[in-house]
Residue frames as a rotation matrix with the C-alpha (Angstrom) as fourth column:
UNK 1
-0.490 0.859 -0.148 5.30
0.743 0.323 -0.587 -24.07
-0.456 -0.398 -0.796 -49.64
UNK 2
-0.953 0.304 0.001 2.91
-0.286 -0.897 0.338 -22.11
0.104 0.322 0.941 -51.58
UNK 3
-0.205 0.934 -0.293 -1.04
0.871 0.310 0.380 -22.01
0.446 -0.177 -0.878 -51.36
UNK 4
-0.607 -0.113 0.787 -3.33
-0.500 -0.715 -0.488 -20.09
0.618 -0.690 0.377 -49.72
UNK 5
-0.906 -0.225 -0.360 -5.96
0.329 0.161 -0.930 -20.41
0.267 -0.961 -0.072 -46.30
UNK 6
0.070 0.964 0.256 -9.05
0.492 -0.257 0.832 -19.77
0.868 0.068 -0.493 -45.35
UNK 7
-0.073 -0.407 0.911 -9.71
-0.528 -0.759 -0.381 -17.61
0.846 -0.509 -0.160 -42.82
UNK 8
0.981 0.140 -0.131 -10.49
-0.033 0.798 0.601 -20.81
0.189 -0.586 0.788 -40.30
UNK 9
0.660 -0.723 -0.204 -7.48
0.567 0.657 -0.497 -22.60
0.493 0.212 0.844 -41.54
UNK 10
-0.037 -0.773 0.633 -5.21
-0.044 -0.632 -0.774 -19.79
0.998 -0.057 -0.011 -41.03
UNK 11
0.101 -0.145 0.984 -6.64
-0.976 -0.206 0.070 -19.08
0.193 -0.968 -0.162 -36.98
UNK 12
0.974 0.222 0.037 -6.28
-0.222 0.930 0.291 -22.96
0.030 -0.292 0.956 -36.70
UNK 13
0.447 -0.895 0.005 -2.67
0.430 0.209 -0.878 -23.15
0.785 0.394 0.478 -38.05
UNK 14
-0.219 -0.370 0.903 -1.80
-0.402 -0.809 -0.430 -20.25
0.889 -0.457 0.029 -35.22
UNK 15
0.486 0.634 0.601 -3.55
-0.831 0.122 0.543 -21.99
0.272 -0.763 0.586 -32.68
UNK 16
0.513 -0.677 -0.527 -0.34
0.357 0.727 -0.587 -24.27
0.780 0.113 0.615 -32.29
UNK 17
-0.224 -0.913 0.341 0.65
0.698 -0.394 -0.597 -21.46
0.680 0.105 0.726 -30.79
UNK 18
-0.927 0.347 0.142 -2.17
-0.358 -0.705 -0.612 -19.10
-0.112 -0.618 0.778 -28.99
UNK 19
-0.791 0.554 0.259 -4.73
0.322 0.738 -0.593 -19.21
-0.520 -0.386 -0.762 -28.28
UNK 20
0.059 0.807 0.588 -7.88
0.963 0.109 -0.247 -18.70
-0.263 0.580 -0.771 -30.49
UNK 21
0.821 0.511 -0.256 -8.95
0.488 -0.860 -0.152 -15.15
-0.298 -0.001 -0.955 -29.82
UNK 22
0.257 -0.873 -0.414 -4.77
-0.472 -0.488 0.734 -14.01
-0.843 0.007 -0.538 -29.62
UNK 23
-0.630 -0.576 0.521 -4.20
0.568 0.116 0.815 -15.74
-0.530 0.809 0.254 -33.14
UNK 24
0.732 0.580 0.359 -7.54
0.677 -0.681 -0.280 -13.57
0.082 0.447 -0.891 -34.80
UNK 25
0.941 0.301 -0.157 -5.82
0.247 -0.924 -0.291 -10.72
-0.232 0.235 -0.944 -33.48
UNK 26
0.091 -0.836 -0.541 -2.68
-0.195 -0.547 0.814 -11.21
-0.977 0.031 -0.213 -34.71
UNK 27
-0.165 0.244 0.956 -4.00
0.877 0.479 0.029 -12.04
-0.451 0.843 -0.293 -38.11
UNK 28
0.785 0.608 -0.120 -5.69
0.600 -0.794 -0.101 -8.82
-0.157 0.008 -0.988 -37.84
UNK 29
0.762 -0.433 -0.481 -2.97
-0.172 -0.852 0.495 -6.83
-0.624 -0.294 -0.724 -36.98
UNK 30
-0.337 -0.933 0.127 -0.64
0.117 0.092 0.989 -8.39
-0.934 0.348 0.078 -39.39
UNK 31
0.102 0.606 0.789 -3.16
0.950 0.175 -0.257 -7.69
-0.294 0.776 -0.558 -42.39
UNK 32
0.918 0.315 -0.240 -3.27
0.360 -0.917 0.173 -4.20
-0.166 -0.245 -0.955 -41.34
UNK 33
0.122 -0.872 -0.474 0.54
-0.626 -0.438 0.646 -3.47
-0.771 0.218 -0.599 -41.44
UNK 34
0.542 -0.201 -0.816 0.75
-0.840 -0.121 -0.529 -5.45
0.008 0.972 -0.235 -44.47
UNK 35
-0.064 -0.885 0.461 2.49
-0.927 0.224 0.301 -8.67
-0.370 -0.408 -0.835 -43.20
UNK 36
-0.519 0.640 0.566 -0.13
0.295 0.756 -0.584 -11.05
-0.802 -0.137 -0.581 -43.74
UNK 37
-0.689 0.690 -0.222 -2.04
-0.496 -0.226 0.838 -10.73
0.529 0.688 0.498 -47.55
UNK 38
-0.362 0.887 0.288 -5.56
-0.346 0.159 -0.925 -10.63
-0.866 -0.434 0.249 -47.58
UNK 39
-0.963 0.106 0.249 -7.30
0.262 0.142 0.955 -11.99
0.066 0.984 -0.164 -50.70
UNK 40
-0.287 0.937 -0.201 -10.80
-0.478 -0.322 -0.817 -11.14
-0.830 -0.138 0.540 -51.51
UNK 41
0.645 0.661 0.384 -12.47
0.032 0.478 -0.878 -13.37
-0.764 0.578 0.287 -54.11
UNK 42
0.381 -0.773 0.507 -8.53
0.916 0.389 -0.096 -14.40
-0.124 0.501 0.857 -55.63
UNK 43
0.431 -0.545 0.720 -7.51
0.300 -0.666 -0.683 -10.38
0.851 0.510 -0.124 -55.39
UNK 44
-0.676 -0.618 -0.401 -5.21
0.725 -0.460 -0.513 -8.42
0.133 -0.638 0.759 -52.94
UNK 45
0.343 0.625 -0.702 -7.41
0.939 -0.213 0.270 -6.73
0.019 -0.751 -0.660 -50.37
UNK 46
0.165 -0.656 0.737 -6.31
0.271 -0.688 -0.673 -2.89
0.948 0.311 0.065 -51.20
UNK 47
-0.584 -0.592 -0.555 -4.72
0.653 0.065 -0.755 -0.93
0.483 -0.803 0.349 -48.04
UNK 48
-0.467 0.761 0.449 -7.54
-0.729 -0.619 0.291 1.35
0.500 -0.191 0.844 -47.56
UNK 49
0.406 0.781 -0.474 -9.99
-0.426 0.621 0.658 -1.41
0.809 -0.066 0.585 -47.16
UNK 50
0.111 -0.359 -0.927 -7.99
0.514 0.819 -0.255 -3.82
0.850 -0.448 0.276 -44.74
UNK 51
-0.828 -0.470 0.305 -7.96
0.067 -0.624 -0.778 -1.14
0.556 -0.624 0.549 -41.94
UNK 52
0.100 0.916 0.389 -12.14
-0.985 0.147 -0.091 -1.33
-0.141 -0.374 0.917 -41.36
UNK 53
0.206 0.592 -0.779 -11.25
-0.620 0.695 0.364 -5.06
0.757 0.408 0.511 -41.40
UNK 54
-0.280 -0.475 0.834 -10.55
-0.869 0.496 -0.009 -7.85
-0.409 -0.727 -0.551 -38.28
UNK 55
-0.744 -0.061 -0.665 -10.50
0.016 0.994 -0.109 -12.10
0.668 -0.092 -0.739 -37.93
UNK 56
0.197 0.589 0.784 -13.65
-0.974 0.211 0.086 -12.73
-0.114 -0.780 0.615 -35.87
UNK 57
-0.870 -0.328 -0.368 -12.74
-0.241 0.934 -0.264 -16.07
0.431 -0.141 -0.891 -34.44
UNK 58
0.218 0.695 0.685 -15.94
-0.975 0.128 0.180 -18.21
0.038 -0.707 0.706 -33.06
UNK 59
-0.930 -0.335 0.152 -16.31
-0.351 0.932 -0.093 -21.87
-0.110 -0.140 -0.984 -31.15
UNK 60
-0.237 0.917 -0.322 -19.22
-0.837 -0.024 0.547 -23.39
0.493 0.399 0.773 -32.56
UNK 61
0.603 0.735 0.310 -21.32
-0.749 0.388 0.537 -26.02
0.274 -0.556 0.785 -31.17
UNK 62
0.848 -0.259 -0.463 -19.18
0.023 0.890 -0.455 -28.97
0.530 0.375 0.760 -32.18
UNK 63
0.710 -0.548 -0.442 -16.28
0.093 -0.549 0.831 -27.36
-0.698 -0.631 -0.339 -30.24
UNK 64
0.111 -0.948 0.297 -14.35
0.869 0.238 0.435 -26.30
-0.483 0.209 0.850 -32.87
UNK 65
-0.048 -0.246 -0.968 -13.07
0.254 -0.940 0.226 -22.90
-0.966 -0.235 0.108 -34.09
UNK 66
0.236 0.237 0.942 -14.18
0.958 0.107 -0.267 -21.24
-0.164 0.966 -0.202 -36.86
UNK 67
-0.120 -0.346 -0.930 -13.25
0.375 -0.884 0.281 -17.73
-0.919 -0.315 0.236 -37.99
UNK 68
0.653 0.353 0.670 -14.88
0.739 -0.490 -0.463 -15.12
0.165 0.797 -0.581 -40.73
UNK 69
-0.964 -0.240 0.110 -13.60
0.252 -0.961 0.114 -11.50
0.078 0.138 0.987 -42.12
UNK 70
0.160 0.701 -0.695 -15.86
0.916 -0.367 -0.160 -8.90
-0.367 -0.611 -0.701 -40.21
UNK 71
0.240 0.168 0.956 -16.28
0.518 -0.855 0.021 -5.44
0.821 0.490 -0.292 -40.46
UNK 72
-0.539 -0.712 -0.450 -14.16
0.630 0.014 -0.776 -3.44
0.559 -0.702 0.441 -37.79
UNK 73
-0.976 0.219 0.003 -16.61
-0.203 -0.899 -0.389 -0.77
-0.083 -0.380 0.921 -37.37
UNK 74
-0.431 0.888 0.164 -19.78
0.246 0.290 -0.925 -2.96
-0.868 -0.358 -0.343 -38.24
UNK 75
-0.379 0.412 -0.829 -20.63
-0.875 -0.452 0.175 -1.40
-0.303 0.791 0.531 -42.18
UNK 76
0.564 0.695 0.446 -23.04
-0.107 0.597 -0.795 -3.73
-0.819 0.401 0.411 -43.78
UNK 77
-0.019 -0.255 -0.967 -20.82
-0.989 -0.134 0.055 -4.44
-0.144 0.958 -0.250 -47.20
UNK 78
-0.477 0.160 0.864 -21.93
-0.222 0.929 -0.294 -8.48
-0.850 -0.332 -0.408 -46.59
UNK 79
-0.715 0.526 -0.460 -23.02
-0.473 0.120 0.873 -9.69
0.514 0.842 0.163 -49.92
UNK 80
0.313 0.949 -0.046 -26.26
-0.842 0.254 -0.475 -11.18
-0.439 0.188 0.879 -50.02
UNK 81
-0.904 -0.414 -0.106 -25.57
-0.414 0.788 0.457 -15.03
-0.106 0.457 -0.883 -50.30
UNK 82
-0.406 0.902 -0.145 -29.40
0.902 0.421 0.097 -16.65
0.149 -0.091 -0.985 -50.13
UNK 83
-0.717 0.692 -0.087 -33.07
-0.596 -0.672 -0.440 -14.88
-0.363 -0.263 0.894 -50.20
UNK 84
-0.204 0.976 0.071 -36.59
-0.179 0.034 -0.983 -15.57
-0.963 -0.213 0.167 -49.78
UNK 85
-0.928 0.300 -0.222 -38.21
-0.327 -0.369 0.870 -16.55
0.179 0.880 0.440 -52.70
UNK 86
0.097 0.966 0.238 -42.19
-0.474 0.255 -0.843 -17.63
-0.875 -0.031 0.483 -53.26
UNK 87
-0.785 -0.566 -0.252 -42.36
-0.605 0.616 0.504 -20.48
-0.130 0.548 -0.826 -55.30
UNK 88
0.340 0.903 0.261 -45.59
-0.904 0.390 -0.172 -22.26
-0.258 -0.178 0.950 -57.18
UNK 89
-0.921 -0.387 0.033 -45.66
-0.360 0.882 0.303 -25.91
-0.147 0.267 -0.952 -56.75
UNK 90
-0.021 0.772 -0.635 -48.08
-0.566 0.515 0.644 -28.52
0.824 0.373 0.426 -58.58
UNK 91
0.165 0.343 0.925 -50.21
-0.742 0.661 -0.112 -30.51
-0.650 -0.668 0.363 -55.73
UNK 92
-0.849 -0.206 -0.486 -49.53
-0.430 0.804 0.410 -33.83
0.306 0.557 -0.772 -57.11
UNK 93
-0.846 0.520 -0.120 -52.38
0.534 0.816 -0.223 -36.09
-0.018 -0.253 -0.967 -57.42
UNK 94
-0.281 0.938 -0.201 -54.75
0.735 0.076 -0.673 -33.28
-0.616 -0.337 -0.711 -57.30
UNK 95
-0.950 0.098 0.297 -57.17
0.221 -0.459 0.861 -31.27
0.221 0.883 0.414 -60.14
UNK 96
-0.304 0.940 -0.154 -60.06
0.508 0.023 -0.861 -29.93
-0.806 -0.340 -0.484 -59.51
UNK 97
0.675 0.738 -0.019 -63.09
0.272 -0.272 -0.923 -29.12
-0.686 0.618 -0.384 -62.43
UNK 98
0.710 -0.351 0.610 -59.98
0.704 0.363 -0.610 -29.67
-0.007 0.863 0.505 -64.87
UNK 99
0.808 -0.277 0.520 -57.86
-0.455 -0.854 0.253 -27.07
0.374 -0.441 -0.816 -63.11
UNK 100
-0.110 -0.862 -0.495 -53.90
0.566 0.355 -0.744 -28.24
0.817 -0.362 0.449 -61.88
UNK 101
0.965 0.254 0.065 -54.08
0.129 -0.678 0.724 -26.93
0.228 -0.690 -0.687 -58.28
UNK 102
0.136 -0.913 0.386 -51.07
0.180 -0.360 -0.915 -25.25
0.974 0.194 0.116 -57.20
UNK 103
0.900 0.105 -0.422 -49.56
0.435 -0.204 0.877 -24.34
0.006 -0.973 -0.229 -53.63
UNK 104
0.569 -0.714 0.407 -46.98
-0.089 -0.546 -0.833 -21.75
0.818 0.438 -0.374 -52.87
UNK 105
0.521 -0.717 -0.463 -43.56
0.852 0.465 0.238 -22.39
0.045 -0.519 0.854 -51.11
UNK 106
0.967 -0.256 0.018 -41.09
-0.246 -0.903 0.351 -20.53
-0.073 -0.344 -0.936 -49.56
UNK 107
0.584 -0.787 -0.196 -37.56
0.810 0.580 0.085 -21.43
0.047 -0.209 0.977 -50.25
UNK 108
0.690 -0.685 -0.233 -34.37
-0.270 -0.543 0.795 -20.02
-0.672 -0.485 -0.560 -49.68
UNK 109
0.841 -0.207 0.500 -32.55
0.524 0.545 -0.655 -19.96
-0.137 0.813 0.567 -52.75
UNK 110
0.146 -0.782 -0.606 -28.74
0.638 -0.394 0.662 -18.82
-0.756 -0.483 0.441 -53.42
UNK 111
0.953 0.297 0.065 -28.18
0.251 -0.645 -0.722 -15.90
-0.172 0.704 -0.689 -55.20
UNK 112
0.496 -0.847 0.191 -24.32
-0.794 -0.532 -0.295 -14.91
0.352 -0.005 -0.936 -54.47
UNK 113
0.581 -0.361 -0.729 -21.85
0.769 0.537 0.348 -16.87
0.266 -0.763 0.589 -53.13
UNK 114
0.967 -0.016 -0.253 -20.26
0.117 -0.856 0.503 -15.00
-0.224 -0.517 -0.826 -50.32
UNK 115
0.772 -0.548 -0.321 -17.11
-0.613 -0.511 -0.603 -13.68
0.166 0.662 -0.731 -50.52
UNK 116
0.781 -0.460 -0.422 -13.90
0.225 0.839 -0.496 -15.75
0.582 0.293 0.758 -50.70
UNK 117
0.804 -0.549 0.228 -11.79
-0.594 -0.739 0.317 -14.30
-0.005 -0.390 -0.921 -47.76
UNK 118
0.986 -0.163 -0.038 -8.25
0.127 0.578 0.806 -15.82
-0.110 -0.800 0.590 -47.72
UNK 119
0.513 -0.831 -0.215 -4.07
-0.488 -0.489 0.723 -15.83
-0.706 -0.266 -0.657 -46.47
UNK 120
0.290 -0.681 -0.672 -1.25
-0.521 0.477 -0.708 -16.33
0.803 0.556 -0.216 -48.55
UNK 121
0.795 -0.180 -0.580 0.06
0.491 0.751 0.440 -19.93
0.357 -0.635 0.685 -46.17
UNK 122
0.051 -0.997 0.061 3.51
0.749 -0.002 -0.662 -18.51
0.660 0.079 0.747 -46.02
UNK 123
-0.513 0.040 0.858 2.75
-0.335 -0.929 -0.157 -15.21
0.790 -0.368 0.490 -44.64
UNK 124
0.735 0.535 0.415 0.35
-0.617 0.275 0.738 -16.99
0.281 -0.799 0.532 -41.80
UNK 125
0.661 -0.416 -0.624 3.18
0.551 0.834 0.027 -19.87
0.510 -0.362 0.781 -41.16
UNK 126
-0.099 -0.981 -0.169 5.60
0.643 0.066 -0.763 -16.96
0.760 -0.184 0.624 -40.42
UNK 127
0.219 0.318 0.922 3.32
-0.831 -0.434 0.347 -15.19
0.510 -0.843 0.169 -37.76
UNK 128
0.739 -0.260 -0.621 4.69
0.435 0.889 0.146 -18.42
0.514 -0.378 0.770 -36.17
UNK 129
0.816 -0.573 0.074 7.05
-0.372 -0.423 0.826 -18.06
-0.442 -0.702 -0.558 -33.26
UNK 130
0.621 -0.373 -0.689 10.42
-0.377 0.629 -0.680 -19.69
0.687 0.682 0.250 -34.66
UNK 131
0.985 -0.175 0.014 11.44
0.114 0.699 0.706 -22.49
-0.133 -0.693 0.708 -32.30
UNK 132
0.501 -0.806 0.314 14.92
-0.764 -0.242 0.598 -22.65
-0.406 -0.540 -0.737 -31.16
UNK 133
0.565 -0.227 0.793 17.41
0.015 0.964 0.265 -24.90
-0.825 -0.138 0.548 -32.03
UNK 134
-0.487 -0.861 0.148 19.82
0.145 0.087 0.986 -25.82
-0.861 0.502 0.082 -34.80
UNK 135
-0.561 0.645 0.519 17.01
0.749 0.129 0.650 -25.92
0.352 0.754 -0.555 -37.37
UNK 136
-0.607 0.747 -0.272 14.55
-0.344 -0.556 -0.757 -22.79
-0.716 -0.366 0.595 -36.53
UNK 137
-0.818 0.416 -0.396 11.82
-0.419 0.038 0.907 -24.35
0.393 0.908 0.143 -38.48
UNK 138
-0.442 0.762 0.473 8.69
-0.706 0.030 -0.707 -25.20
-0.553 -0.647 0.525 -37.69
UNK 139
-0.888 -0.184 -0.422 8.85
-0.437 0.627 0.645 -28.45
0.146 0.757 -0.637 -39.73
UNK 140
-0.801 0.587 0.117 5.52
0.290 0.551 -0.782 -29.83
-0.524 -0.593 -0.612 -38.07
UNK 141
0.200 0.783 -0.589 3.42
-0.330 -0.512 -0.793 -27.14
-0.922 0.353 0.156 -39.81
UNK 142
-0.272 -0.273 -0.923 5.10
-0.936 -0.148 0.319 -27.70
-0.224 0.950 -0.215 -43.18
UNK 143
-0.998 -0.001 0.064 4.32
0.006 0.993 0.120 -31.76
-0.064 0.120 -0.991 -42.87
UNK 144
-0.330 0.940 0.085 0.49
0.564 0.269 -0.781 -30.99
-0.757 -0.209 -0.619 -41.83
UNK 145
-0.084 0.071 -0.994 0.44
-0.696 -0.718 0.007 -28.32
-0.713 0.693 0.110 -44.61
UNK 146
-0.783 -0.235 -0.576 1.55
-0.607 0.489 0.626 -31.14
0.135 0.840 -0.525 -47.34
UNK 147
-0.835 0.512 0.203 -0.89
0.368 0.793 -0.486 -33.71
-0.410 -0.331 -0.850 -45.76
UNK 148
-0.030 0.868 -0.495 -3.73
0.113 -0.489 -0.865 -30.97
-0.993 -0.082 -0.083 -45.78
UNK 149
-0.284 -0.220 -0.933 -2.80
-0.632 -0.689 0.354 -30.56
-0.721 0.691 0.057 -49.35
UNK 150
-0.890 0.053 -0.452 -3.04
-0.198 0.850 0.489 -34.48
0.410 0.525 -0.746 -50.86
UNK 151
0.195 0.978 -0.070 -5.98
-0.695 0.188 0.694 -34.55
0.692 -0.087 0.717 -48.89
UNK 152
-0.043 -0.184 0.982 -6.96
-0.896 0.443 0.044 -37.24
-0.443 -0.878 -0.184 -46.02
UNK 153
0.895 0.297 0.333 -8.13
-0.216 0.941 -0.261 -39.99
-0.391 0.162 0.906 -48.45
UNK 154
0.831 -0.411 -0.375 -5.07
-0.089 0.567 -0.819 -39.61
0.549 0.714 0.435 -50.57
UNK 155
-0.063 -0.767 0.638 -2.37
-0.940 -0.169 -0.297 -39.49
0.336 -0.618 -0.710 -47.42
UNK 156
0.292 0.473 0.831 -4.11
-0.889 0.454 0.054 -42.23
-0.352 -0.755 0.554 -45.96
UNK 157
0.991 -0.117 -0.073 -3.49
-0.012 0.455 -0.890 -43.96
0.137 0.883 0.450 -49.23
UNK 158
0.494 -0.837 0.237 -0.13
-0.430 -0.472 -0.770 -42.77
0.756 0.279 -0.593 -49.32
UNK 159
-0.179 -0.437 0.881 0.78
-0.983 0.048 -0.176 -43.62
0.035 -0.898 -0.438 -45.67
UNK 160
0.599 -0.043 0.800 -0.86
-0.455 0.804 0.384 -47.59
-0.659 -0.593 0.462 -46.07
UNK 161
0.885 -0.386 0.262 0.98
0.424 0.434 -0.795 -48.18
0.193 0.814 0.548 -49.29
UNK 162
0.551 -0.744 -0.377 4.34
0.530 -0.037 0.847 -46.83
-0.644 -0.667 0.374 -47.17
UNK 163
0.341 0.039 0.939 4.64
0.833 -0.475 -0.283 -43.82
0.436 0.879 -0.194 -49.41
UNK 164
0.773 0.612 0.164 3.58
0.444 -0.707 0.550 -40.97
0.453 -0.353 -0.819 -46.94
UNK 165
0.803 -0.455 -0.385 6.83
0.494 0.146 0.857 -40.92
-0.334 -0.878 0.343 -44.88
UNK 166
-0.132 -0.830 0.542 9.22
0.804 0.230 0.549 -40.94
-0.580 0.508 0.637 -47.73
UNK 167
-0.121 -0.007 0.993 7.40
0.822 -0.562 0.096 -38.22
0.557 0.827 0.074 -49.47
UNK 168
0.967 0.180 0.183 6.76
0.100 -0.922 0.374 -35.69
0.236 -0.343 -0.909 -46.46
UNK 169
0.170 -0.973 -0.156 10.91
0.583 -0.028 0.812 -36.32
-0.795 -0.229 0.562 -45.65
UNK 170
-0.360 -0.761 0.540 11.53
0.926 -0.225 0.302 -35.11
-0.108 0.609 0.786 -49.30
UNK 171
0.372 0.458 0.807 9.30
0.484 -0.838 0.253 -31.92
0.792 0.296 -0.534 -48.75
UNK 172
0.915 -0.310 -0.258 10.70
0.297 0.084 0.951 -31.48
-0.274 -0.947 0.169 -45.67
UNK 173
-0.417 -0.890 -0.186 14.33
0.475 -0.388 0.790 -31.10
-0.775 0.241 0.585 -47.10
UNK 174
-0.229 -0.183 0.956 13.07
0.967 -0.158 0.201 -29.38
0.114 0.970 0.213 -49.77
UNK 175
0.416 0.158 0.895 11.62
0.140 -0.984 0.109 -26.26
0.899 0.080 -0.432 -48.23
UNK 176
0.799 -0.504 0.328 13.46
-0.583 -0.518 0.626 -25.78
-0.145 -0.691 -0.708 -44.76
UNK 177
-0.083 -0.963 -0.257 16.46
-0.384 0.269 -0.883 -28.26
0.920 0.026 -0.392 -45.07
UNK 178
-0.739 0.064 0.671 15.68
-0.590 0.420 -0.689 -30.13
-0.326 -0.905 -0.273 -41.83
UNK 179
0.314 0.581 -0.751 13.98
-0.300 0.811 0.502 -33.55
0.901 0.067 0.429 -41.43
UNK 180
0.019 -0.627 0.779 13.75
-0.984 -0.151 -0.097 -34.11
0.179 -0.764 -0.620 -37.95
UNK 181
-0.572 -0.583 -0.578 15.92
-0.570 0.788 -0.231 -37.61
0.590 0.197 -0.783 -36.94
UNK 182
-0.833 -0.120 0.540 14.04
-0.487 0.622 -0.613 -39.09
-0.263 -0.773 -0.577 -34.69
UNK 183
-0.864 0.426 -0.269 11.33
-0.107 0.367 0.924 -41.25
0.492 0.827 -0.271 -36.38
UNK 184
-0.377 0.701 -0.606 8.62
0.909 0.152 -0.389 -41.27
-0.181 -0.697 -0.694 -33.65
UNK 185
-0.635 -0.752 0.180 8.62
0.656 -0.400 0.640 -37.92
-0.409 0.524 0.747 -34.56
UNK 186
-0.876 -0.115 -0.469 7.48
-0.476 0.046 0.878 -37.89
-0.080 0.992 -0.095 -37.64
UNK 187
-0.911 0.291 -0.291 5.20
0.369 0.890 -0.267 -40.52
0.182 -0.351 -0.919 -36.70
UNK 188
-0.787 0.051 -0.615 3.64
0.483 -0.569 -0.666 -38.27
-0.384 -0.821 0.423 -34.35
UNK 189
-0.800 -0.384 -0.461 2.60
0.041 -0.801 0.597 -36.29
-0.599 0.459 0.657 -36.73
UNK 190
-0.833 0.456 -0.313 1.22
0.006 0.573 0.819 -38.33
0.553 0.681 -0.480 -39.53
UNK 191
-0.747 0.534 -0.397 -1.21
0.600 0.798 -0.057 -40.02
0.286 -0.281 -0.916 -37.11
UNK 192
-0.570 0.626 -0.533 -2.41
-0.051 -0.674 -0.737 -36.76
-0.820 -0.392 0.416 -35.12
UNK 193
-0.562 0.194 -0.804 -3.43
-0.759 -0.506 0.409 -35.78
-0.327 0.840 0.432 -39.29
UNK 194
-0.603 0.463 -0.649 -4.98
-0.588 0.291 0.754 -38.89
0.539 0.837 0.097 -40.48
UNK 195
-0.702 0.413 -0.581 -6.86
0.708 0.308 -0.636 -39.63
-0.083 -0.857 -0.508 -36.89
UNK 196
0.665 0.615 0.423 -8.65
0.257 -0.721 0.643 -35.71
0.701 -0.319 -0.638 -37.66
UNK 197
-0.312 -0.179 -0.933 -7.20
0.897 -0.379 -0.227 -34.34
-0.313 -0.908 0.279 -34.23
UNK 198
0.443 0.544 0.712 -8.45
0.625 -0.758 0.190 -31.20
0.643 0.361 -0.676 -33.54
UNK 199
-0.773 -0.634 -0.015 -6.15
0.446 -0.527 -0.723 -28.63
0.451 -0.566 0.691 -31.72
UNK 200
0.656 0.692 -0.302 -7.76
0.690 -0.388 0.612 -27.36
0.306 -0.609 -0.731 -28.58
UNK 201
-0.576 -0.609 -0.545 -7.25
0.726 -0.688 0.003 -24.42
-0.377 -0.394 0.838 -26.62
């Protein structure tokens, strides 16, 4: 499995597991000791820097969980993604004594995009507990991982043209060595992912 996470994705992926606020801070805390890369706009987040940082985790209207890199101590270093501008527009339709009249707008125009905060997958899959059993693997995450990866139209694709099954089995043995036997399963799985479900909690 390789890729990386936004900082959403990442408290969503944990949230299998805890609960919102208790996966932020063990994101946090696993940035901080180095367990867990940080990227910043595609670079490695030096170790200085990742100490005045945390996961703020929020539930937004819709009821679902969203989560930003903050500042630990509050420092303004937020780029500047949009500002104010003043903008003349032509009045259509109207001229007076051979004169184009004009009328000025405000808009909100982007100037930056903000920064790019995100985990290396691997390093967030193994803040996972690891499940008991003959297989410790957390083969569920690695299936919704591949899914999340082809996308929903092309899984969907994949899954009515009786593809989807056969190819998350061979990723499945390919990165933990377990495919688990019971086909309901599996099943399980698939459907939560191309239904949307949204993990509460």
């Amino acid at each position: 499995m390789s890729g990386r996470y936004t900082p959403t994705q990442a408290v969503n992926l944990l949230r299998r597991e805890f609960s919102a606020m208790d996966a932020a801070d063990r994101l946090t805390e696993a940035v901080r000791r180095n367990k867990c890369r940080l990227y910043c706009d595609g670079v490695v987040v030096p170790a200085h820097f990742r100490a005045r940082l945390m996961v703020e985790p929020r539930l937004d209207p819709d009821g679902r969980w969203t989560a930003d890199i903050v500042s630990a101590v509050r420092e303004a270093w937020e780029r500047p993604a949009y500002e104010q501008v003043t903008i003349k527009e032509i009045v259509e339709g109207v001229e007076v004594f051979g004169e184009v009249v004009y009328r000025e707008v405000v808009k909100t125009v982007m100037t930056k995009p903000p920064y790019e905060w995100e985990f290396d997958i691997d390093e967030v899959v193994a803040l996972l507990p690891v499940r008991k059993g003959k297989k410790g693997a957390n083969w569920e995450i690695h299936a919704t991982i591949e899914m999340e990866r082809l996308g929903r139209k092309s899984a969907l694709d994949m899954h009515n043209s009786r593809q989807l099954r056969d190819h998350l089995k061979d990723v499945l043995e390919q990165e933990i060595n377990f495919v688990p036997k019971d086909p309901k399963a599996l099943t399980a799985v698939m459907t939560a992912f191309l239904r949307g479900d949204e993990l509460s909690g």
